[in-house]
C-alpha positions in Angstrom: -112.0 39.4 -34.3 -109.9 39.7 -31.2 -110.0 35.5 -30.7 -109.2 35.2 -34.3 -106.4 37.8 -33.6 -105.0 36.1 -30.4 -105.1 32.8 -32.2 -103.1 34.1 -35.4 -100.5 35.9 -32.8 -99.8 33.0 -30.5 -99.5 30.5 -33.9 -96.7 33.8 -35.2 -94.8 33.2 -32.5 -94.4 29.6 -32.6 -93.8 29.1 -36.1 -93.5 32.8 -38.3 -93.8 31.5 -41.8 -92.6 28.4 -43.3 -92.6 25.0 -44.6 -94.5 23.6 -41.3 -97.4 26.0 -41.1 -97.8 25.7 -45.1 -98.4 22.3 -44.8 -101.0 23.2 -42.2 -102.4 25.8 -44.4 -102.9 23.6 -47.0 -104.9 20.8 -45.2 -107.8 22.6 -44.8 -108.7 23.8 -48.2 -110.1 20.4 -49.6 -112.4 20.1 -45.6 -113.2 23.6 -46.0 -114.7 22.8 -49.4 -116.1 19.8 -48.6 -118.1 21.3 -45.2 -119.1 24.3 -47.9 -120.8 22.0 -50.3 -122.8 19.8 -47.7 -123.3 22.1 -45.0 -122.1 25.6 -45.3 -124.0 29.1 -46.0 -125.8 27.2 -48.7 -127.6 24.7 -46.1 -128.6 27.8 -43.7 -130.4 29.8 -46.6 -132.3 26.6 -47.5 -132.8 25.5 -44.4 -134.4 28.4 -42.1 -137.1 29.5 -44.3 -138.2 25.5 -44.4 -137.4 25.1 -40.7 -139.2 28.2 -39.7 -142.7 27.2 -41.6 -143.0 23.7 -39.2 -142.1 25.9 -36.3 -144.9 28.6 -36.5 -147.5 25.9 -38.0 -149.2 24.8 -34.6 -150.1 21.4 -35.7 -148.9 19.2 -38.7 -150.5 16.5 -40.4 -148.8 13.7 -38.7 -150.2 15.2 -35.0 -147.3 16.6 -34.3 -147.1 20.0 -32.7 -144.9 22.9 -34.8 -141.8 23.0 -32.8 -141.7 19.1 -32.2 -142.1 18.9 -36.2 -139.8 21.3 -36.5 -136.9 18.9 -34.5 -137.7 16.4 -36.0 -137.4 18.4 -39.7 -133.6 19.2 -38.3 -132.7 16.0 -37.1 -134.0 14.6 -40.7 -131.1 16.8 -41.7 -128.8 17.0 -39.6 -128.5 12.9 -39.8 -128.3 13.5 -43.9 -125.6 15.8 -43.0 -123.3 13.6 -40.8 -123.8 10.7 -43.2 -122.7 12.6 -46.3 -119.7 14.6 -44.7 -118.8 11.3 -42.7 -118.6 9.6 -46.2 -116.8 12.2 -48.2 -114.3 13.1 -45.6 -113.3 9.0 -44.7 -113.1 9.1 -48.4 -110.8 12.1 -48.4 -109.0 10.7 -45.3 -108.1 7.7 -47.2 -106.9 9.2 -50.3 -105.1 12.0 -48.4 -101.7 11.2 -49.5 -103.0 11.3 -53.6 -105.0 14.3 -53.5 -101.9 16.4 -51.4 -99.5 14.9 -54.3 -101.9 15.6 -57.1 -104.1 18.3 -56.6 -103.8 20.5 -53.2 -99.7 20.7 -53.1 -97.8 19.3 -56.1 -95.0 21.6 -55.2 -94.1 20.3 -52.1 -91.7 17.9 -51.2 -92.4 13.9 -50.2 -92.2 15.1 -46.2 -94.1 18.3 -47.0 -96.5 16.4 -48.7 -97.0 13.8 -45.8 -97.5 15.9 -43.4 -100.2 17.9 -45.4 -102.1 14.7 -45.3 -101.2 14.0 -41.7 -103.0 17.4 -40.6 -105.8 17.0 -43.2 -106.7 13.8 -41.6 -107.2 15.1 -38.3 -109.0 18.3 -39.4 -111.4 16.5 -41.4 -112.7 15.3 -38.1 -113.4 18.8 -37.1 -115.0 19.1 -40.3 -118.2 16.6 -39.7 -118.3 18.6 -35.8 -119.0 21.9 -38.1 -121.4 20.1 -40.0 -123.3 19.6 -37.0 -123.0 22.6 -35.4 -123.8 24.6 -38.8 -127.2 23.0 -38.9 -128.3 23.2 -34.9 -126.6 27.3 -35.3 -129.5 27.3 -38.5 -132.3 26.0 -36.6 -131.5 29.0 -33.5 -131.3 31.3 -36.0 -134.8 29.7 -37.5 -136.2 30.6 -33.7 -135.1 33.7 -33.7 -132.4 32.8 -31.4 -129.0 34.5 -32.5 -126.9 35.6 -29.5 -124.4 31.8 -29.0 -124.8 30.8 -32.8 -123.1 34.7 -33.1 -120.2 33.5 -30.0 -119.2 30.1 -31.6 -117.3 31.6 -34.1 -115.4 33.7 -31.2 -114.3 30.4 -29.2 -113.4 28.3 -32.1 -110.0 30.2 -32.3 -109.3 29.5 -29.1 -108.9 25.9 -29.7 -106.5 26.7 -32.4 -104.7 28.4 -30.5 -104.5 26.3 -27.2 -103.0 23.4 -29.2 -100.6 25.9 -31.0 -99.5 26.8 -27.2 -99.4 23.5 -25.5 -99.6 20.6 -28.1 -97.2 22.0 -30.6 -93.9 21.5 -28.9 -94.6 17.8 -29.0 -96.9 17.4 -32.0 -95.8 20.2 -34.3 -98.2 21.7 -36.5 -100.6 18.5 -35.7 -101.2 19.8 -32.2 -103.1 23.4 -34.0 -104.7 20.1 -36.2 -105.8 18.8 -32.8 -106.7 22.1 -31.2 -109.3 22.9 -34.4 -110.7 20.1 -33.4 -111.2 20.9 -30.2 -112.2 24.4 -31.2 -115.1 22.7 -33.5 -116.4 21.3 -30.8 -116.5 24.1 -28.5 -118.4 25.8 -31.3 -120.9 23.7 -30.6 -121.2 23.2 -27.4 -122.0 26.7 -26.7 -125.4 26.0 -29.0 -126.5 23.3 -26.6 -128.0 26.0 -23.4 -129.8 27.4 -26.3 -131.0 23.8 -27.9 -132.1 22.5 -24.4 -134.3 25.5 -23.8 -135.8 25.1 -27.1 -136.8 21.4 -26.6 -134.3 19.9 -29.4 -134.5 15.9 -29.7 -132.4 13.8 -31.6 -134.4 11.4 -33.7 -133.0 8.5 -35.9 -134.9 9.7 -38.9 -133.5 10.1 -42.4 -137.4 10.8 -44.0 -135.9 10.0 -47.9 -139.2 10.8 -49.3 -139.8 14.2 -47.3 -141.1 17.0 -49.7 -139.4 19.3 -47.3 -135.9 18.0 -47.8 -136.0 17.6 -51.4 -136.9 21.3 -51.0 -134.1 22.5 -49.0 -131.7 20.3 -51.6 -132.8 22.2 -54.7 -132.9 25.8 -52.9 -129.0 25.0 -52.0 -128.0 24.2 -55.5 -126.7 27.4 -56.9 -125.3 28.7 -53.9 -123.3 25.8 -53.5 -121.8 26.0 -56.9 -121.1 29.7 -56.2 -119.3 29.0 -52.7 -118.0 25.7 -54.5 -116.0 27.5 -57.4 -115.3 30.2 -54.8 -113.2 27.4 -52.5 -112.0 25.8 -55.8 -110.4 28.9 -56.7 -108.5 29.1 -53.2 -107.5 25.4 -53.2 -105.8 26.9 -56.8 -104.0 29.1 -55.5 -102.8 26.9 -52.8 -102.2 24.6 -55.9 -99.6 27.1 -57.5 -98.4 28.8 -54.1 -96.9 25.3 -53.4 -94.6 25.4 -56.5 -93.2 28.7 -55.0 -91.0 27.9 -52.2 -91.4 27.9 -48.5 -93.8 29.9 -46.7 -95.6 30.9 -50.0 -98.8 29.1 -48.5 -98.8 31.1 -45.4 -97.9 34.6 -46.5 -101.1 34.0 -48.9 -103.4 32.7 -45.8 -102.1 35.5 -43.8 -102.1 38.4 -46.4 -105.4 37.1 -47.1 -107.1 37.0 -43.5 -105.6 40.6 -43.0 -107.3 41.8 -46.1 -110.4 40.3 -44.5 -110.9 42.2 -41.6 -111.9 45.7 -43.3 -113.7 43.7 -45.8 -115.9 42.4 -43.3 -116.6 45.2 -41.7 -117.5 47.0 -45.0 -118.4 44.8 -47.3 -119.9 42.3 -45.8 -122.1 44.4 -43.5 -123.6 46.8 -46.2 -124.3 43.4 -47.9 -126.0 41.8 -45.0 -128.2 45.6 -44.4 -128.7 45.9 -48.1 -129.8 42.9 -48.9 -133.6 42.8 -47.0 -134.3 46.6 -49.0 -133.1 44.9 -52.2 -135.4 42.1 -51.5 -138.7 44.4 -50.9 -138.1 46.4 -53.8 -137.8 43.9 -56.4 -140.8 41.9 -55.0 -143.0 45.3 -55.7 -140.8 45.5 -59.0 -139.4 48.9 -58.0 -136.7 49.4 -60.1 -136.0 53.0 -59.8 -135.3 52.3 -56.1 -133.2 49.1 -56.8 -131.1 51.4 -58.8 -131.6 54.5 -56.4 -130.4 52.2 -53.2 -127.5 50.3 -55.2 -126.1 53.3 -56.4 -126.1 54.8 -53.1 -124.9 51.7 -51.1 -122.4 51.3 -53.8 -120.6 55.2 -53.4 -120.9 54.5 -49.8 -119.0 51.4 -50.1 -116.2 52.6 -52.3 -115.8 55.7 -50.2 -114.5 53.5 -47.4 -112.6 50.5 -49.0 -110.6 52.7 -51.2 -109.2 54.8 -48.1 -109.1 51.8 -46.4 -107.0 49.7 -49.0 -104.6 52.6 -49.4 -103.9 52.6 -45.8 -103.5 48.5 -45.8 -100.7 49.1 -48.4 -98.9 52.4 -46.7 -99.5 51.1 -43.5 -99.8 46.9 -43.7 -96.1 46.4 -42.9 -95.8 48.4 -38.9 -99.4 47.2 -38.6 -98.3 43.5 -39.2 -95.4 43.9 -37.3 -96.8 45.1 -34.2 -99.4 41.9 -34.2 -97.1 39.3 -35.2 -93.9 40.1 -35.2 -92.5 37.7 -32.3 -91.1 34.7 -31.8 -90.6 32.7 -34.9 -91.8 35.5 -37.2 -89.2 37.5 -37.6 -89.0 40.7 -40.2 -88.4 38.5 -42.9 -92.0 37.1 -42.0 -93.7 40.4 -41.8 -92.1 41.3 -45.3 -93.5 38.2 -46.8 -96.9 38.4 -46.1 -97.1 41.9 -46.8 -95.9 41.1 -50.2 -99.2 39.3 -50.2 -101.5 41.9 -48.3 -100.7 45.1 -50.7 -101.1 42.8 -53.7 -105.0 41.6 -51.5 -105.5 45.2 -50.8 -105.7 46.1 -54.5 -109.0 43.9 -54.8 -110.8 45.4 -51.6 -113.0 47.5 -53.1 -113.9 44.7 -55.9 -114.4 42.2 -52.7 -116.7 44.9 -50.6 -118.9 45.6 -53.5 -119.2 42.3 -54.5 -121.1 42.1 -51.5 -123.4 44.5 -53.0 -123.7 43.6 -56.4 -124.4 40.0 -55.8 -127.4 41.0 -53.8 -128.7 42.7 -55.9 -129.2 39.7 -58.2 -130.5 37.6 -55.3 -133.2 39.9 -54.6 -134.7 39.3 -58.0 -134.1 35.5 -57.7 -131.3 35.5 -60.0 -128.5 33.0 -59.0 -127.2 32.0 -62.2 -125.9 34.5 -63.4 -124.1 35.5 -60.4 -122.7 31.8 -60.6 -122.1 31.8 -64.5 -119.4 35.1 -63.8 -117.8 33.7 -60.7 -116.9 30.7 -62.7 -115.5 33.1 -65.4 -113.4 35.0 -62.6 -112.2 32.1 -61.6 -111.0 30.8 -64.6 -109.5 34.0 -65.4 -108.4 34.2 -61.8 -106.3 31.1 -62.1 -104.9 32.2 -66.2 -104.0 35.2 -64.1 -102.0 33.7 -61.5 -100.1 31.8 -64.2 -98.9 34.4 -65.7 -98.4 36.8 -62.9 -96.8 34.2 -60.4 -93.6 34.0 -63.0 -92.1 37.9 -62.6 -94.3 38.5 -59.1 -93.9 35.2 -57.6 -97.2 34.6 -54.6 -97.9 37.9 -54.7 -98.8 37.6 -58.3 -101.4 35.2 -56.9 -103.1 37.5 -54.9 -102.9 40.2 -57.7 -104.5 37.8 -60.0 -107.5 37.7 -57.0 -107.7 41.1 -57.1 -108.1 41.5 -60.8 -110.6 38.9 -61.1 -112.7 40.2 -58.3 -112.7 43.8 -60.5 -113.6 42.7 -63.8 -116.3 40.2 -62.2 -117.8 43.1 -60.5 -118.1 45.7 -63.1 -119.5 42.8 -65.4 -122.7 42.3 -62.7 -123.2 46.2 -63.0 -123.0 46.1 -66.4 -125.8 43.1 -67.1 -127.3 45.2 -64.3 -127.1 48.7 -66.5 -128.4 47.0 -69.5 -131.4 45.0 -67.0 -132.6 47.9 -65.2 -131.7 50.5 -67.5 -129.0 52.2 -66.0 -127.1 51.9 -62.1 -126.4 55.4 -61.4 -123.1 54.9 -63.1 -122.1 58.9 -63.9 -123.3 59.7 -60.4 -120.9 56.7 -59.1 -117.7 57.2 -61.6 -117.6 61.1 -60.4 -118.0 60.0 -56.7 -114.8 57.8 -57.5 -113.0 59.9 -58.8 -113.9 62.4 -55.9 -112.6 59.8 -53.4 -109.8 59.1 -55.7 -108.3 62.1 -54.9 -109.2 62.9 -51.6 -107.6 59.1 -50.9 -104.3 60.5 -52.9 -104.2 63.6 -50.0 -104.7 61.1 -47.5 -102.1 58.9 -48.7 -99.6 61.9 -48.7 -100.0 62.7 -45.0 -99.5 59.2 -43.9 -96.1 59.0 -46.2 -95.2 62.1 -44.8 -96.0 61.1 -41.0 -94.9 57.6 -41.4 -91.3 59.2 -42.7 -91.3 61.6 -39.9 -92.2 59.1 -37.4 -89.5 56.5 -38.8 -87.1 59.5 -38.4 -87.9 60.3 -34.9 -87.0 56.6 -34.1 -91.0 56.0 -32.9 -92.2 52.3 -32.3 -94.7 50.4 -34.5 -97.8 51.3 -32.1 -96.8 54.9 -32.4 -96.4 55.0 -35.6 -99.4 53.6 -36.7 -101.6 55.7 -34.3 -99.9 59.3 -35.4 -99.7 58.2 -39.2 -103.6 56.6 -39.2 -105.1 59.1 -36.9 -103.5 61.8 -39.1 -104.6 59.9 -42.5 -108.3 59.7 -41.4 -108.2 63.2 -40.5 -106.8 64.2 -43.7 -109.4 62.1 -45.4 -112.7 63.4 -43.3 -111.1 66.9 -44.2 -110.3 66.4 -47.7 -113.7 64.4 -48.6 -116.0 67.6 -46.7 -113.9 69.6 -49.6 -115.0 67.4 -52.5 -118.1 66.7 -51.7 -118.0 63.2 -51.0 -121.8 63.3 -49.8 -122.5 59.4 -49.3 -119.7 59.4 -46.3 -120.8 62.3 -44.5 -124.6 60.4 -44.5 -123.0 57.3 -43.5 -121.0 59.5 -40.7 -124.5 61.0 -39.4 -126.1 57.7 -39.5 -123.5 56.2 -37.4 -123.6 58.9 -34.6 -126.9 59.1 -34.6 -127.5 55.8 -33.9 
């Protein structure tokens, strides 16, 4: 987070929002949907289970022993990988200037529009580096190995932002182009301590015939439709943001990425601690505790986000100020991509329990009817933006994310009601409306500090500390006085551990 932080500051200063960093924006939606499909989170959940059989089986058929089989397994894939991404992405490289025009950024202008494909060239080289790093980082993670697959992420940024400080005064926004490159490679060259210690070889197989990769192909096909419509659905909105005017593009990427951060931490982390409980509980078919754990995990969930998106909207504008505001990205800037990050904020909860939900599905080996409602929200996520980008303008694109993402939640819990016979849903709807209003008594104290602070003529930094620390205060209080019981277990857990 702090890399990722460091990188989005230093890029602030030199260009605050605009036609230049749109067109950067915009290049890497079709190679970040293209590295989803081949090689992305799909690959890895395919991938270790199959990798981690030839690794604990001593001796294979062919006489060679586990791990060595193993290596050989990963390079069989790994070489699939680089031939298909290589492929798709000269492919892309060569019909850059089309697929800009037609389908990433109609709305831009001929230069615009050149210089999208400009950057998208360069970055799809970054995209076949990812490709190989994705599949070494899944064969650590196979060994049990997770401490540099867990860094790469942290030193990709880094890249980014070295070209955005010393090849963008020459090379524009193609240096930052040239600098993710860089930064994909970085990501994986910190694998390779870990890869020489764990005896990796390169082999020129490709093994066409091998039972194993034919496995791993049909184990990724519903997750990469469900990533797939999920990156189709951004390149959308990147679609219509381009028809809005300058800077449209980037106050969506950047609304978006600040959303991000607390839906990470929430969301993504109840999901990830969820998910192996889920998993034992529908394999012994226990579906009083599948609807015990959901409903807990669930009020737990939503008793963070919703304080959490409140204080993105009453706070998001000092708080993006005092990261960003520098440089090229001026106030104007800061009130843009706000715009975007209240409008984000709305769909927090949906996004963090989404998380959840999902899960909850995959645990019983459902993954098509996760899939079959993401392509609904989509679809409605895009009719959405069409109507709401007219009177709202980009922020109606983010509002039509955040409405999607609702209404595809609360249709998984209700298949899920109707499955299991019921998700706890009394016990949740009073808990919301419990947090409801203790978030309403938060969200008074922090107007009234914030006005207070404004008054007093305090900085940014100030304000935000006085206003937040005084808002989570106000919450803690106002949530021991409702009864909000899920926080106050997650609060013990936390100190205890």
């Amino acid at each position: 987070a702090a890399a990722g932080l460091f990188r989005n500051a230093v890029i602030a200063s030199s260009f605050g929002i605009g036609t230049q960093l749109d067109a950067y924006y915009a290049a890497f939606k079709l190679p970040d949907l293209l590295f989803t499909i081949v090689a992305g989170g799909a690959l890895a959940t395919a991938f270790i289970p199959v990798f981690a059989g030839y690794a604990t089986t001593r001796d294979q058929g062919d006489g060679h022993a586990g791990r060595e089989a193993a290596w050989r397994f990963t390079a069989a894939v790994l070489n699939w990988v680089v031939l298909i991404v290589s492929s798709l992405a000269l492919l892309a490289a060569i019909l850059a200037p089309l697929l800009v025009r037609h389908l990433i950024a109609p709305g831009f202008d001929p230069q615009q529009q050149a210089e999208t494909a400009a950057v998208m060239r360069i970055v799809l080289v970054s995209t076949v580096i990812f490709g190989i790093s994705a599949v070494l980082g899944s064969a650590l993670n196979g060994l049990k190995h997770f401490l540099l697959p867990a860094l790469a992420p942290t030193v990709y940024p880094l890249g980014v932002a070295a070209g955005a400080l010393w090849l963008t005064p020459t090379m524009g926004v193609r240096g930052m182009a040239a600098g993710a490159v860089a930064g994909s490679v970085l990501h994986l060259l910190i694998k390779v301590p870990a890869l020489i210690k764990y005896g990796f070889r390169w082999s020129p197989v490709l093994r066409p015939g091998d039972g194993s990769l034919r496995r791993v192909a049909i184990l990724m096909g519903p997750r990469v439709l469900d990533l797939g419509v999920f990156h189709l659905t951004l390149l959308a909105t990147t679609n219509l943001a381009s028809r809005l005017g300058s800077g449209s593009v980037s106050a969506l990427e950047w609304g978006w990425d600040a959303m991000q951060l607390p839906e990470t931490i929430i969301g993504t982390a109840f999901g990830l601690v969820a998910f192996p409980t889920f998993a034992g509980l529908a394999a012994s078919g226990n579906r009083d505790g599948l609807r015990r754990t959901l409903g807990e995990s669930l009020r737990t969930v939503l008793a963070l986000a919703i304080p959490a998106a409140a204080g993105l909207v009453l706070l998001g504008r000092p708080l993006l100020a005092l990261l960003y505001q520098r440089g090229a990205f001026d106030a104007a800037a800061t009130e843009g991509v706000y715009q975007a990050l209240r409008m984000y904020a709305v769909g927090l909860a949906g996004h963090s329990c989404l998380e959840l939900v999902a899960r909850a599905y995959f645990a019983e080996k459902d993954t098509v009817t996760p899939l079959l409602l993401a392509m609904g929200s989509a679809i409605l996520n895009i009719v959405l933006g069409l109507l709401l980008m007219a009177p709202l303008g980009y922020a109606g694109l983010a509002l039509a994310n955040s409405i999607a993402i609702t209404l595809e939640v609360l249709a998984l819990l209700f298949i899920l009601r109707n499955r299991w016979g019921g998700v706890e849903g009394r016990a949740t709807s009073a808990q919301l409306a419990r947090v409801l209003g203790a978030t309403a008594i938060m969200s008074l104290a922090i107007v009234g500090v914030s006005a207070a602070s404004n008054r007093s003529g305090m900085g940014n930094l100030l304000t935000l500390a006085v206003a937040g620390t005084a808002g989570i205060a106000v919450y803690a209080g106002a949530s021991m006085v409702l009864r909000i019981r899920e926080l106050g277990r997650f609060a013990t857990a936390v100190l205890g551990r």
